[in-house]
C-alpha positions in Angstrom: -7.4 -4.8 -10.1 -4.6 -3.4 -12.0 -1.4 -2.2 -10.4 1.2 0.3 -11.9 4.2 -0.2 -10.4 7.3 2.5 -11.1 10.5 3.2 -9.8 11.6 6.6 -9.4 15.1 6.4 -8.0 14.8 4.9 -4.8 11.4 5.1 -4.7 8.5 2.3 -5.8 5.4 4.3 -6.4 2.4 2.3 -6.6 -0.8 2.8 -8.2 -3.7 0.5 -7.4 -6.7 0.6 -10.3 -9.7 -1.5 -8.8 -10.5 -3.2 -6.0 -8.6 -4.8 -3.3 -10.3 -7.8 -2.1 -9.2 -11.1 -1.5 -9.9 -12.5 -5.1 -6.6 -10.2 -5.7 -4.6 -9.7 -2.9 -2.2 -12.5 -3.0 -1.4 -11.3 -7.3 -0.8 -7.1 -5.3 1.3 -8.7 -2.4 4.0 -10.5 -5.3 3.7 -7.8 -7.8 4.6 -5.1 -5.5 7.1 -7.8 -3.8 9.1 -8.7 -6.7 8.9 -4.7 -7.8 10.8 -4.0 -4.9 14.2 -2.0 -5.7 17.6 -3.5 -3.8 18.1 0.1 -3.2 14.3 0.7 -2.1 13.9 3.8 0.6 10.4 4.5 0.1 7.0 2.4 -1.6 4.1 5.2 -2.3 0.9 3.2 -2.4 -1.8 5.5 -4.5 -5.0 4.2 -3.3 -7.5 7.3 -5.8 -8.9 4.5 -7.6 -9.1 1.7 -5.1 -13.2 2.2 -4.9 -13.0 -1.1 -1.9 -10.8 -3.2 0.3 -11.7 -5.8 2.0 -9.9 -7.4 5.5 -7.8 -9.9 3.3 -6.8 -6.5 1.4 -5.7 -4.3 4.1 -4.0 -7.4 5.8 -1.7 -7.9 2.7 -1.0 -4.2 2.9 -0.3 -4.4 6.5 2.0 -7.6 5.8 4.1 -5.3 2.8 4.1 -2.6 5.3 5.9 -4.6 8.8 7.8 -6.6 6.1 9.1 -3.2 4.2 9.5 -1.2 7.8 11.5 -3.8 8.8 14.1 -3.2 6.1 13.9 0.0 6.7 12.0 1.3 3.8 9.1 3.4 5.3 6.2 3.6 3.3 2.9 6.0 2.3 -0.6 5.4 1.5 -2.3 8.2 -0.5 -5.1 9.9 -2.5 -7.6 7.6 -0.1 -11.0 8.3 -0.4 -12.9 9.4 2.9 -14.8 6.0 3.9 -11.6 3.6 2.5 -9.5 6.4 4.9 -11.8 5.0 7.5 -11.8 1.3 6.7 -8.1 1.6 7.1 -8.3 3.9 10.3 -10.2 1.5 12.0 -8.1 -1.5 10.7 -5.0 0.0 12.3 -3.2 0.6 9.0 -2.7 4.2 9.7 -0.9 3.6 13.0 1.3 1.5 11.4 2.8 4.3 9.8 2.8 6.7 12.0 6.0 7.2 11.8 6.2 7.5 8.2 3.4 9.5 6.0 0.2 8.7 5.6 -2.4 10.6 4.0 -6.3 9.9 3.8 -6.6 13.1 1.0 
């Protein structure tokens, strides 16, 4: 897995390359940690070339997620391919933020 973190403004857009399993998911939870703005309002995950994720995946996403809402930075997830959309449907990832964006397309 690769991950392209950039700041734009306020803004932490993050671009996942690979897959999101739990041979990486404790190196995406501190790199997007320690990417993390002072000023952060928003953290864009782009998820068009995460081909997999497995539960230790989607429960560090769910951890950056709670630990970002509760700072109040609200956070997306998009570009998700239809069955990952699923994965992370059925996971409960999407309800997290259903009061920010989320976007399976």
């Amino acid at each position: 897995m690769e991950l392209q973190c950039t700041v734009r403004e306020t803004e932490l857009w993050c671009a996942i390359d690979g897959e999101l399993d739990m041979a990486v998911a404790d190196q995406f939870f501190r790199e997007v940690t320690a990417a993390i703005p002072a000023d952060c309002t928003l953290i864009v995950f782009d998820m068009q070339k995460v081909p997999f994720i497995d539960s230790t995946g989607i429960g560090k996403l769910i951890r950056l997620i709670m630990q970002s809402q509760k700072q109040a930075i609200k956070c997306q997830v998009i570009h998700c391919h239809e069955e990952l959309a699923e994965v992370m449907r059925l996971m409960g990832l999407f309800e997290l933020l259903k009061n920010d964006r989320a976007s399976g397309a």
